[in-house]
C-alpha positions as a printed Julia matrix, in Angstrom:
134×3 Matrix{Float64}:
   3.71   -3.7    10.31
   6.83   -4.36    8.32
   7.35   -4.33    4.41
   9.0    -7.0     3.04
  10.4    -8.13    0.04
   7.62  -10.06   -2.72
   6.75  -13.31   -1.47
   7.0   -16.26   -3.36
   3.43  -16.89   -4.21
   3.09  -13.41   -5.32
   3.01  -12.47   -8.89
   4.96   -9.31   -9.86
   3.38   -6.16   -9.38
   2.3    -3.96  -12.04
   3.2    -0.23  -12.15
   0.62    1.38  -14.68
   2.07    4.85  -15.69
   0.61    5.2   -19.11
  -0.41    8.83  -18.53
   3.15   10.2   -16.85
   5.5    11.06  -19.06
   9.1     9.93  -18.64
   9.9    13.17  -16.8
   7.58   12.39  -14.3
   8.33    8.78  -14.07
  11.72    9.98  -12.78
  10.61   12.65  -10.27
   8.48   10.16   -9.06
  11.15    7.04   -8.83
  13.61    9.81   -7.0
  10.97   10.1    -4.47
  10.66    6.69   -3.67
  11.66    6.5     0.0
   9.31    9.39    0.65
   6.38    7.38   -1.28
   7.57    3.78    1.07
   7.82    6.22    4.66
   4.32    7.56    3.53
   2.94    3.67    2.53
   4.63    2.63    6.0
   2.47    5.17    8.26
  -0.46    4.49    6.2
  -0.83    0.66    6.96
   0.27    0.9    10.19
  -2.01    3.8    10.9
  -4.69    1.47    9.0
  -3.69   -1.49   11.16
  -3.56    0.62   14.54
  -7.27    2.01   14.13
  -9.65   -0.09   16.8
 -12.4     1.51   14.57
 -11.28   -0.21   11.47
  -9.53   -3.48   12.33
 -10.81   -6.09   14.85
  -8.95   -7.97   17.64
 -10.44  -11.3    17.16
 -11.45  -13.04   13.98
 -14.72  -13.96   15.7
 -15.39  -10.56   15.75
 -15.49   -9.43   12.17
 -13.02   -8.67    9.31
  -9.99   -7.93    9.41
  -8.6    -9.27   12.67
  -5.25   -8.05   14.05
  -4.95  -11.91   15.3
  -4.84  -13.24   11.21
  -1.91  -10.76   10.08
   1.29  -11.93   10.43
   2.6    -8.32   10.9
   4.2    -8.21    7.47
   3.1    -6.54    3.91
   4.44   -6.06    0.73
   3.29   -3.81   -1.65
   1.67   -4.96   -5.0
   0.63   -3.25   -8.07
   0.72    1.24   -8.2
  -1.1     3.3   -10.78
   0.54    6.9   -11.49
  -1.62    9.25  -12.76
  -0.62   13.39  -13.57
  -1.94   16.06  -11.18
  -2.5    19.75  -11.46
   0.79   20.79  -12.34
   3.84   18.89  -14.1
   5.71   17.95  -10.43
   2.47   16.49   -8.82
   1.13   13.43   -9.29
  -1.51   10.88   -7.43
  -0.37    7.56   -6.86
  -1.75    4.28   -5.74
  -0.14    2.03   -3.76
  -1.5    -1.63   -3.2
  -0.03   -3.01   -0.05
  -0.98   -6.6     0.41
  -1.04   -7.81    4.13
  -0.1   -11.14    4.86
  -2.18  -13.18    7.32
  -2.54  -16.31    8.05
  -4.61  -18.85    6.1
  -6.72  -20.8     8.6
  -7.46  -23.95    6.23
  -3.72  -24.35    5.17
  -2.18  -22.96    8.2
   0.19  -21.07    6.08
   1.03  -17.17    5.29
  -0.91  -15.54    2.37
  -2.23  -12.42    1.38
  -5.11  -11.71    3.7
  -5.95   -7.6     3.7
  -5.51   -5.52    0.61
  -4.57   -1.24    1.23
  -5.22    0.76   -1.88
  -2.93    3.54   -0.33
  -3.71    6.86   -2.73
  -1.31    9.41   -2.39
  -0.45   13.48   -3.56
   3.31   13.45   -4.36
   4.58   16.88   -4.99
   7.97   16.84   -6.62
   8.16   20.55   -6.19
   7.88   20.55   -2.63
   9.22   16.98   -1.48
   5.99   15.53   -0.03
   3.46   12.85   -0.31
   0.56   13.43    1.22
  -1.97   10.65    2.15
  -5.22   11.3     0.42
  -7.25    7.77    1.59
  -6.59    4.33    2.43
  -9.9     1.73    0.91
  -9.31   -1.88    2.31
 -10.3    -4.95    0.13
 -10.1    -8.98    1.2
  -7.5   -10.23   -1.41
């Protein structure tokens, strides 16, 4: 799978971080390319699980056949952990498939990625991935 820029049907994501302070807006934004690397394995860990994704279409929801092999990611909500350099984050990342009645690319497979980002120590740790039809 391969992250990509926002399409152009897509609607600008939303990052809610009502409840992190500016502080830890910035430790988190610094840690960005850890947060993507840890977004990356998680979709295509996701995507590579024969227990969670189908082959075929005809065989149930979702199909490795309908994605297009791209995502983007969509809205994140930032929320404070235990101490004032962790944090929990969650990471929509919208898989494109392809739409059989217009034959075109859309969003197909939602990934609410949530993640433990420690400032402190330079990691994010994946906590759970829950899939949604979007």
């Amino acid at each position: 799978m391969r992250r990509i820029n926002l399409p152009p049907w897509a609607r600008p994501p939303v990052v809610d971080s009502k409840d992190v302070n500016d502080r830890g807006n910035k430790q988190l934004d610094a840690m960005r390319s850890l947060v993507l690397s840890a977004v990356q394995d998680a979709v295509q860990g996701y995507i590579d699980d024969v227990n969670l994704v189908f082959d075929r279409e005809s065989d149930g929801f979702p199909a490795r056949e309908m994605l297009t092999g791209d995502y983007y990611i969509g809205d994140e909500d930032r929320a404070p952990g235990a101490t004032y350099k962790l944090f929990h984050l969650w990471v929509m990342a919208r898989c494109i498939g392809i739409c059989p009645t217009r034959h075109k690319p859309d969003d197909y497979l939602g990934l609410n990625i949530l993640l433990d980002v420690d400032c402190d120590e330079g990691t994010a740790e994946l906590m759970g991935v829950d899939s949604s039809v979007i």
